[in-house]
N, C-alpha and C positions, 0 to 999 in steps of 0.2 A: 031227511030222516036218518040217512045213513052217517051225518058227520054230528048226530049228537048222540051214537052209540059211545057209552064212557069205557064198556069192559074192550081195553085193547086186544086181549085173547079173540073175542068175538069176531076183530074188524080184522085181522089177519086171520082168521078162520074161511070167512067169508072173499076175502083176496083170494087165497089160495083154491077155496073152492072154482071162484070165476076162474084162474088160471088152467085148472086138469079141467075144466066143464068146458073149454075152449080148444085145448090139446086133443079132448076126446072124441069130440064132434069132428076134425079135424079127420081125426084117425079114422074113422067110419063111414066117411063122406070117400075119402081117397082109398082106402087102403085094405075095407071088407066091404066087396062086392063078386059073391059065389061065380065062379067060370068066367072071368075075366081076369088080364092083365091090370097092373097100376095104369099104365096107359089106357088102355081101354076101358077101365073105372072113371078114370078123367073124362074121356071124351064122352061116356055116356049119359055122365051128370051133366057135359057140361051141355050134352045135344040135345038130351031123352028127360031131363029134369031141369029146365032148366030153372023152373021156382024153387025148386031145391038149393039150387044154387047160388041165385040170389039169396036165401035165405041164410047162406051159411056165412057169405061175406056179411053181412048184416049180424049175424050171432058174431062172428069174429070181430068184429069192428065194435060193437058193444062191448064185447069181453075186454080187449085192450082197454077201451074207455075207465071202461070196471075195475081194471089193474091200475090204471095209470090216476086215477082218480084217489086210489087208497095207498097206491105206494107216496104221493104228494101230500096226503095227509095225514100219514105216516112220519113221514117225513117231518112234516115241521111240529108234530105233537113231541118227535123224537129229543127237539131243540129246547121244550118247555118243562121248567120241574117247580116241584113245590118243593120247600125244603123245612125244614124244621130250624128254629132260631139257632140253637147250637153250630149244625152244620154251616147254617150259611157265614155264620158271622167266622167260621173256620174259612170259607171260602171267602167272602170278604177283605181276609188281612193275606191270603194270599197269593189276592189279584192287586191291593194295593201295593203288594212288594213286587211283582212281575209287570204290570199294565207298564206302556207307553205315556196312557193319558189316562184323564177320571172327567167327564163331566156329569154333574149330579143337579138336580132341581130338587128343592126341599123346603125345609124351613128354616132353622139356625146355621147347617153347615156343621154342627160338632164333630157329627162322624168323621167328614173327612177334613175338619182340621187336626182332629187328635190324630187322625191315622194316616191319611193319604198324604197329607202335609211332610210328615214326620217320615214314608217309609220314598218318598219322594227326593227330600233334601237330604239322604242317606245316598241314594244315588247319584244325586248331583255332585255330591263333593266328589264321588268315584269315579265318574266318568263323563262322558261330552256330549250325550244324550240329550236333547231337549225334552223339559216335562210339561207335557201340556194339561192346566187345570181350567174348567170350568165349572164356578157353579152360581146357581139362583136360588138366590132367598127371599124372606121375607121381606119387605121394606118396614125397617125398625120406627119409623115415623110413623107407619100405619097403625096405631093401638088395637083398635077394632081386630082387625087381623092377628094382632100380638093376643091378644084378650081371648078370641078366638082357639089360637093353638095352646096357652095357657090352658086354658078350661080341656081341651083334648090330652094335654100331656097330667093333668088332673084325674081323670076319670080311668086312667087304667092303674090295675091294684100296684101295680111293681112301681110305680111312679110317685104314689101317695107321699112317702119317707121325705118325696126332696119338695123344694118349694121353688113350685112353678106360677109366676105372676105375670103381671106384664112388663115388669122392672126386670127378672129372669129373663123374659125371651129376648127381649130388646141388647139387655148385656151379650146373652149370648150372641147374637147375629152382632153386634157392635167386635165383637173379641174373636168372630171368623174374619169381619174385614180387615180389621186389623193387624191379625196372624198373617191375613194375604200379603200385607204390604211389608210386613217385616219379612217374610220368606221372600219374598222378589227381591228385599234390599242384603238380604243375606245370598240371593244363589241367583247369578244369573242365566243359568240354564233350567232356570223355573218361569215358567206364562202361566201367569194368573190372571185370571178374567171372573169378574164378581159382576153380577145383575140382580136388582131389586125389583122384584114382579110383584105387581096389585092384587094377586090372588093368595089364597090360600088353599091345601090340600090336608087331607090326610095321611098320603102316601107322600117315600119321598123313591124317587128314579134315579139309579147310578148307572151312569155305561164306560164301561174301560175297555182293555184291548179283548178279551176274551168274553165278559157276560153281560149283561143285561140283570140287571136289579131293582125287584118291584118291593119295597119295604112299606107294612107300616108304620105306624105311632105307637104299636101297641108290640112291646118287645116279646109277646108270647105267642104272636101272630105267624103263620108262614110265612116265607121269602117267595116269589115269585122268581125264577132265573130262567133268560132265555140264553142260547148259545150264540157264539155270531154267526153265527150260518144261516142263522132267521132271518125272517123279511121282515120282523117285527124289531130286531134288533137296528136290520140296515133304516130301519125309519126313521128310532128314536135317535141312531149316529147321524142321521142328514138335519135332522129336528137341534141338534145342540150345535151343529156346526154351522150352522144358519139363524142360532138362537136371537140376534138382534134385528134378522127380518123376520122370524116367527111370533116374534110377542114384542110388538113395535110399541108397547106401554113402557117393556122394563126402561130400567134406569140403569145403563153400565157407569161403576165406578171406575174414577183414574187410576187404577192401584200402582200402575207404574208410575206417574208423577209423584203422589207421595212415598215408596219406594226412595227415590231422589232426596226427596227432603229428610228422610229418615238416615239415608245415607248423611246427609250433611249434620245432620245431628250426631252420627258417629255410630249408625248401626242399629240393631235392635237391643243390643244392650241399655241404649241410652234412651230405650223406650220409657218414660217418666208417666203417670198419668195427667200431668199438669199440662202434657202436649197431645194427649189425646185428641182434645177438640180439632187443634190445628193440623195433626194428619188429617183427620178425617175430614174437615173443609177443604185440603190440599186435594182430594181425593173426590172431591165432590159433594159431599155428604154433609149437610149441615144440619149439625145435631145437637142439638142444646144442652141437651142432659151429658154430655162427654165433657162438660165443664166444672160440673158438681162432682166434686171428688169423694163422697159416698156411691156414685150409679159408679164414678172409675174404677174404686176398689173394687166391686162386683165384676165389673168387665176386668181386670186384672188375674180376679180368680178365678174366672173360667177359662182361661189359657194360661200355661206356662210359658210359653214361650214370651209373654208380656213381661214377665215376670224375672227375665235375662237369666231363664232356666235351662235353653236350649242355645249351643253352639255350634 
């Protein structure tokens, strides 16, 4: 009953009342009892009463309960916020600029290859840092799946304008792998790690060094943010850093092999889309459509950095 009171006012009302309802009993029991010493108030309850007695270790022992009960769930409601889109995506670019790591479960990856990508190989050229990325996407093979998020990134108003199909989602998640592999071949103080998961969602999950990020599809939505001090936070960190024994369906891509080959091609600038196909077979990923140089200009235009935009 008591942990689906939502006015916080109420639940620390109610703590503090168990606290002095605890101290007061206390005080009454030891400390007013007419024509006697403290001592001799002791010994009387403890000789002359003694279900009194008992009864007050048992109210005392309740009371802590009652305290300890609401300052813990105090506590981890303290580490939970909702936020407004504005704010969060303010705290968003400014844990991708501070984080250590990013790993994210979603659908394309755009977020954080426009962003995490970008505020990542900004610190790699500066210092010695290792940047740890992980994320899971869609598998672009998957239509049904693609068709799926398609039709979801349709139906919210602010999304209408752009054109979301299943040729869009596919390029997109095609043009995060891709970025992966030219950012590994551009910085080697960047780990990237890319997995193809058989599901789909609505939500997408980002965890870096300081939040917890529950997003949805729908950019008018709240942001969920937990802090790291959560037990909800240490779950979802244990959950991506064990991501290839937790979802023993995905599909991790080589990204460091084709990296390599990318390298031998002479970098990302020498990203062509006539080689598309062949990273991404390099990389694991056999995908027919990275052969038709219509679906490549598409995956071209959704990243810059394909585009030997970024150095």
């Amino acid at each position: 009953m008591f942990r689906s009171l939502q006015n916080a006012k109420l639940r620390r009302l109610l703590l503090l009342g168990a606290a002095v309802f605890t101290v007061v009993l206390l005080f009454i029991q030891y400390f007013i009892t007419p024509g006697k010493s403290k001592g001799d108030a002791f010994r009387a309850v403890a000789q002359d009463n003694l279900a009194n007695l008992v009864a007050l270790v048992v109210t005392s022992g309740l009371g802590l309960a009652f305290y300890h009960f609401f300052v813990k769930d105090e506590q981890e409601l303290d580490q939970i916020r909702a936020l407004d889109p504005q704010t969060s995506r303010l705290k968003h670019a400014h844990a991708a600029e501070t984080s250590g790591f990013w790993y994210a479960e979603g659908q394309v990856g755009r977020w954080v290859r426009d962003n995490v990508f970008l505020a990542f190989a900004k610190r790699a050229r500066e210092g010695m840092q290792i940047h740890d990325v992980r994320l899971a996407l869609l598998d672009p093979r998957a239509e049904d799946l693609c068709a799926i998020h398609a039709v979801r990134r349709r139906s919210h108003l602010t999304r209408r304008e752009q054109r979301w199909d299943v040729a869009r989602v596919q390029a997109e998640i095609c043009a995060t792998i891709l970025a992966s592999i030219a950012y590994c071949a551009m910085y080697d103080r960047m780990r990237i790690r890319v997995f193809l998961r058989p599901g789909s969602t609505p939500f997408r999950v980002d965890i870096c060094t300081d939040f917890l990020f529950v997003t949805q599809d729908d950019a008018l939505a709240p942001v969920i943010t937990i802090m790291s001090d959560s037990k909800h936070y240490r779950s979802v960190l244990a959950y991506f850093q064990e991501y290839d024994r937790n979802e023993p369906e995905a599909i991790e891509i080589n990204v460091q092999a084709a990296a390599n080959l990318v390298r031998k091609f002479g970098g990302p600038k020498a990203f062509r889309p006539d080689r598309y196909e062949a990273i991404a077979q390099e990389a694991g990923l056999a995908f027919p459509a990275l052969a038709d140089p219509d679906f490549c200009k598409l995956v071209q235009k959704c990243c810059p950095t394909l585009r030997g935009e970024l150095t």
